[in-house]
C-alpha positions in Angstrom: -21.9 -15.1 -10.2 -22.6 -16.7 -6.8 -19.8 -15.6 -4.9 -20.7 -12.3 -6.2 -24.0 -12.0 -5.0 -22.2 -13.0 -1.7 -19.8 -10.3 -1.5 -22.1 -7.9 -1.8 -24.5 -9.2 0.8 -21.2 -9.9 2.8 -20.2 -6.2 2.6 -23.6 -4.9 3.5 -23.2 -6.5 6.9 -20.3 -5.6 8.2 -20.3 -2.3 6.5 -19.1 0.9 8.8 -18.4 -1.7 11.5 -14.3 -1.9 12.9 -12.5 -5.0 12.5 -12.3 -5.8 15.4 -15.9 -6.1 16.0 -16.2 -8.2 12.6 -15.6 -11.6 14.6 -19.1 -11.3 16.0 -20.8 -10.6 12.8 -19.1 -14.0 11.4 -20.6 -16.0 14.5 -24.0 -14.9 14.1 -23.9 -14.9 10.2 -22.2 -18.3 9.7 -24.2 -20.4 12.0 -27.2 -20.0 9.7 -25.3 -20.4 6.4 -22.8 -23.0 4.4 -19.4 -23.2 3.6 -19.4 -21.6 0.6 -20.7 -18.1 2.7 -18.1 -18.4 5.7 -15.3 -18.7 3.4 -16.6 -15.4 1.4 -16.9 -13.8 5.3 -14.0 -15.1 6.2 -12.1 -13.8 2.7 -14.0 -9.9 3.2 -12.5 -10.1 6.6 -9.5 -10.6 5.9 -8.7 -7.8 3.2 -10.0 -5.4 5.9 -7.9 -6.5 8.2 -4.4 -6.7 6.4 -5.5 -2.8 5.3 -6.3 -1.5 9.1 -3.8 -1.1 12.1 -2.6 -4.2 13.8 -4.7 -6.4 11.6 -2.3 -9.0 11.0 -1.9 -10.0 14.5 -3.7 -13.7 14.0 -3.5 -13.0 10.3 -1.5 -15.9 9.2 -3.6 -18.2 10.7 -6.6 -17.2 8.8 -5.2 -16.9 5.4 -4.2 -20.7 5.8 -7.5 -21.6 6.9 -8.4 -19.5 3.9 -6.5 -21.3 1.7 -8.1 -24.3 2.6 -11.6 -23.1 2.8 -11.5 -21.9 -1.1 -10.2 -24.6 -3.0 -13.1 -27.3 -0.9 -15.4 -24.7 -2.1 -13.7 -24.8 -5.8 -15.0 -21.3 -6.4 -11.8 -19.4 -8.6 -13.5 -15.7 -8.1 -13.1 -16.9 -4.5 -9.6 -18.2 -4.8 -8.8 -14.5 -6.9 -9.7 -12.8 -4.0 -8.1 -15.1 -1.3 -4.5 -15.1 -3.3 -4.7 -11.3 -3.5 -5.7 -10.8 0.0 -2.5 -13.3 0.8 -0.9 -11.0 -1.4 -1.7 -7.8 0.1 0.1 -9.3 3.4 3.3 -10.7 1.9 4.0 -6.9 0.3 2.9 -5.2 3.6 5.5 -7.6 5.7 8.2 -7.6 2.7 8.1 -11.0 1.1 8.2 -9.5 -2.2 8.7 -13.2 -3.9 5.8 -14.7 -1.8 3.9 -11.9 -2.7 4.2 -12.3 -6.4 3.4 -15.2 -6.9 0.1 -14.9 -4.9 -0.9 -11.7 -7.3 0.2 -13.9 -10.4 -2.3 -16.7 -8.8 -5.1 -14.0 -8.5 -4.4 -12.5 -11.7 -4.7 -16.0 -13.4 -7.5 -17.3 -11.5 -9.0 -13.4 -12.3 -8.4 -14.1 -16.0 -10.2 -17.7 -16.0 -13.8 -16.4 -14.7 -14.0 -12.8 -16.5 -13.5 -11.1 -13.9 -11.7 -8.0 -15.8 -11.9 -5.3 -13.3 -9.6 -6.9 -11.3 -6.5 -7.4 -13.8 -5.2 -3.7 -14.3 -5.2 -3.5 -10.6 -3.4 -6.6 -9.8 -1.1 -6.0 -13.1 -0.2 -2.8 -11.0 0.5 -4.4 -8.0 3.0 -6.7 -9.7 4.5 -3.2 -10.9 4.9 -2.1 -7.4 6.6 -5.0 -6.0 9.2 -4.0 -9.4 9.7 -0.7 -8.1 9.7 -2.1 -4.2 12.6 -4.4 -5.2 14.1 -0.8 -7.1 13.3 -2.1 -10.4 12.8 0.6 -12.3 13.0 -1.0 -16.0 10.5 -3.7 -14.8 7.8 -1.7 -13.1 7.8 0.7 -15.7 6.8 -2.2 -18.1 4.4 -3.6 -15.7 2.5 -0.2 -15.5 2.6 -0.2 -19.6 0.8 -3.4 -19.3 -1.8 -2.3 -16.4 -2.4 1.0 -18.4 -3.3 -1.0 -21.4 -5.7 -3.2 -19.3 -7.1 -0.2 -17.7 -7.9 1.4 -21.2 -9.2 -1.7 -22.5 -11.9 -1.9 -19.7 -12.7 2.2 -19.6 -11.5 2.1 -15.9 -10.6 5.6 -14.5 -9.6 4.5 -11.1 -7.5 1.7 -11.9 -5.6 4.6 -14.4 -5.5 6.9 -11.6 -3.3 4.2 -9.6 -1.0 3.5 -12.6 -0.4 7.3 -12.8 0.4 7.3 -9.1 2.8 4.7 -9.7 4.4 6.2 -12.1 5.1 9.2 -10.4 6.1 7.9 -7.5 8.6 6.0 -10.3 9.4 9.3 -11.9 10.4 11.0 -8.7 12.6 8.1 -7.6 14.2 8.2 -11.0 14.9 12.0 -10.5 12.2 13.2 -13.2 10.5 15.9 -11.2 8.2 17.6 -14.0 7.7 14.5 -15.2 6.5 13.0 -11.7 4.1 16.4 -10.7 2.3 15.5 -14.4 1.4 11.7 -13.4 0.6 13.0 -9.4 -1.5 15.8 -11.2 -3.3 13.5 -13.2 -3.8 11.3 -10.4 -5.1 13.4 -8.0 -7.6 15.0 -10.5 -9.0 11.8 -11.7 -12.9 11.2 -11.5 -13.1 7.7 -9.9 -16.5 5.6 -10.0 -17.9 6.0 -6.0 -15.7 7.4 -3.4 -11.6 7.2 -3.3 -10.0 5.2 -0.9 -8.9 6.9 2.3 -5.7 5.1 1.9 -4.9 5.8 -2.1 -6.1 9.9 -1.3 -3.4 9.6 0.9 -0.9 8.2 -0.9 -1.2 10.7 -3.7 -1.5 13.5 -1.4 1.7 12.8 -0.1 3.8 12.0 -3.1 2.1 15.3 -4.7 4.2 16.7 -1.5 7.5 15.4 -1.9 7.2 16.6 -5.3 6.7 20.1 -4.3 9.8 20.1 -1.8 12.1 20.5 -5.0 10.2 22.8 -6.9 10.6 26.1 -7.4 6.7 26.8 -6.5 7.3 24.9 -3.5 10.2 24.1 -1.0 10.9 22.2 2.0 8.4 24.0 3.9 5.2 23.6 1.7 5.8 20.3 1.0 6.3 19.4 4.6 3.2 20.8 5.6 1.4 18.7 3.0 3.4 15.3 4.1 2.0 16.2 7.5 -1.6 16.6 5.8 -1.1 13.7 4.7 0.3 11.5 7.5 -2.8 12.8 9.6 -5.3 11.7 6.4 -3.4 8.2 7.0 -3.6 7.9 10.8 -7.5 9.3 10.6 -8.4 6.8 8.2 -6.8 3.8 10.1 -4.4 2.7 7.4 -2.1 0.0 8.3 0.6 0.8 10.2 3.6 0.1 7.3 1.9 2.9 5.3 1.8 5.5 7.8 5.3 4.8 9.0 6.5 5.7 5.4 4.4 8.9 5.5 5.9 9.8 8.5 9.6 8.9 7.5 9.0 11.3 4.6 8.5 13.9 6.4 11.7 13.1 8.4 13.3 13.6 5.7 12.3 16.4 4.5 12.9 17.6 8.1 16.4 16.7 7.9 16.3 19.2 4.9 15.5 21.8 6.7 18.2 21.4 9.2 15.7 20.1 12.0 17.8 17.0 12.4 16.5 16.5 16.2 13.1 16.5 15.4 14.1 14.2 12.3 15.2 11.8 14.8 12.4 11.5 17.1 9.8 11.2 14.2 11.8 8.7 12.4 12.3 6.5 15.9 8.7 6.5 16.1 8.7 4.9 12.5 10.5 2.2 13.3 7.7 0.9 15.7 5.0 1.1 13.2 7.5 -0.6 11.2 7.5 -3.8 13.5 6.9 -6.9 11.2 7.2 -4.5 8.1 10.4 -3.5 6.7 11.3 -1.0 4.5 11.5 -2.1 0.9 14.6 -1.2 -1.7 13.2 2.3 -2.7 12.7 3.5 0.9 15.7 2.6 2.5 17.5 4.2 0.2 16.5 7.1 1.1 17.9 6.9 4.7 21.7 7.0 4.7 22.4 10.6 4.3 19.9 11.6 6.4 21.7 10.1 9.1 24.4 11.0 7.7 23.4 14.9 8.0 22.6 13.9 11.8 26.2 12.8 12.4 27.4 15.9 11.3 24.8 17.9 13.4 25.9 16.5 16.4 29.7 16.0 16.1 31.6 13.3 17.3 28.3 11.7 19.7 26.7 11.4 16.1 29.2 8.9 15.1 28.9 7.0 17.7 26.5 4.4 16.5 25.0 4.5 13.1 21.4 2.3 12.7 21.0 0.1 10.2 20.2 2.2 7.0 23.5 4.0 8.1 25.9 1.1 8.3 28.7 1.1 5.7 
């Protein structure tokens, strides 16, 4: 496949350079080259940039040009990857709906060319935005579906990332032993090449909050591997939406151990990584009694003014 062969001479250039330095490397590489490779330049680009920290600052202007750009190439492997990358930025600014229809673009467009790597892990993401919304019944389906795809295609990373979704499901749902077997399974997984910064993580933290109700565990262990892995996050420049939720776990789990002051401070420094990313369904419902808790920590100042997750 053309655009293949592209991506991969694409990711050899700009590979272990910052994002920020990436604009350069499409001046000199474009002036020598046709449409069809600044598009795929432009498309690489973009996915780093909606995954690193303040990477969507101009974003919106290049997934239009984007847009464009693919369909007067008429590649669909390149239109895949440009839907999913329009995607990825929809779900990390909270337009679920605009976000699902993109994946369900990619995952068609994936379908069309062969390209069957990519359908358990878009399948998955259109779990996720299920259990975003707090749709428990729906993304538990959707996993059902990505698992299947995933065992079709002997793909142990893309089952690794159901698993994590299904704990993370499990633990919302208040299934506990059944959420530390699907983070277990996660984290022990054997992927093909090295694991995302971002996805070790994720499951490095969720393995955490697990641990804060178990009997093996508590509060205290599992706040010292939230922190582990907020500082994985933050190390590994992950965008700013997914180390804001790191960090308001550990807020809460702070609030559990009575530390309601230091709660406060960490969870006001959430909300401005959370600028232009809002908490979906699942996470702000985990707010109100922590605030709750604070208000009767401090008396009658604590009732003073509640934020947003505390309104009535």
């Amino acid at each position: 496949m053309v655009v293949g062969r592209r991506l991969s001479a694409v990711s050899r250039t700009l590979h272990g350079r910052a994002p920020a330095a990436i604009p350069d490397v499409l001046a000199t590489t474009c002036a020598a080259h046709t449409a069809g490779e600044y598009a795929v330049t432009r498309m690489t680009r973009a996915h780093m940039m909606v995954d690193t920290p303040d990477g969507m600052d101009g974003g919106d202007e290049d997934l239009a040009e984007l847009r464009v750009l693919s369909r007067r190439v008429g590649d669909r492997y390149l239109r895949a990857q440009v839907a999913s990358a329009d995607a990825e930025a929809g779900m990390t600014r909270g337009r679920y709906e605009e976000s699902r229809a993109a994946y369900q673009e990619a995952l068609a467009l994936a379908r069309e060319v062969g390209a069957h790597g990519e359908e358990p892990f878009l399948l998955g993401r259109l779990a996720e935005l299920s259990y975003q919304a707090g749709d428990l019944d729906a993304a538990t389906k959707g996993l059902d579906e990505a698992e299947a795809a995933a065992e079709r295609r002997h793909m142990p990373d893309a089952h690794a990332y159901v698993h994590d979704l299904r704990a993370a499901i499990a633990l919302t749902a208040g299934e506990n032993p059944r959420a530390r077997r699907y983070a277990d399974s996660a984290r022990s997984a054997r992927p093909y090449g090295s694991r995302p910064p971002q996805f070790a993580a994720a499951v490095l933290g969720l393995s955490a909050r697990i641990s804060v109700s178990e009997p093996s565990g508590g509060p205290a262990e599992g706040l010292r591997g939230v922190v582990e892995a907020l500082a994985l996050g933050v190390e590994a420049r992950c965008v700013e939406v997914f180390t804001a939720h790191r960090a308001e776990v550990a807020a809460i789990v702070l609030a559990e151990l009575g530390l309601f002051g230091t709660a406060a401070r960490v969870l006001g420094a959430c909300e401005l990584w959370r600028a232009g990313g809002p908490r979906s369904a699942v996470e702000e419902a985990d707010l109100p009694w922590w605030w709750d808790g604070c208000a009767r920590s401090w008396g009658p100042f604590g009732t003073r003014r509640r934020p947003p997750w505390g309104a009535a």
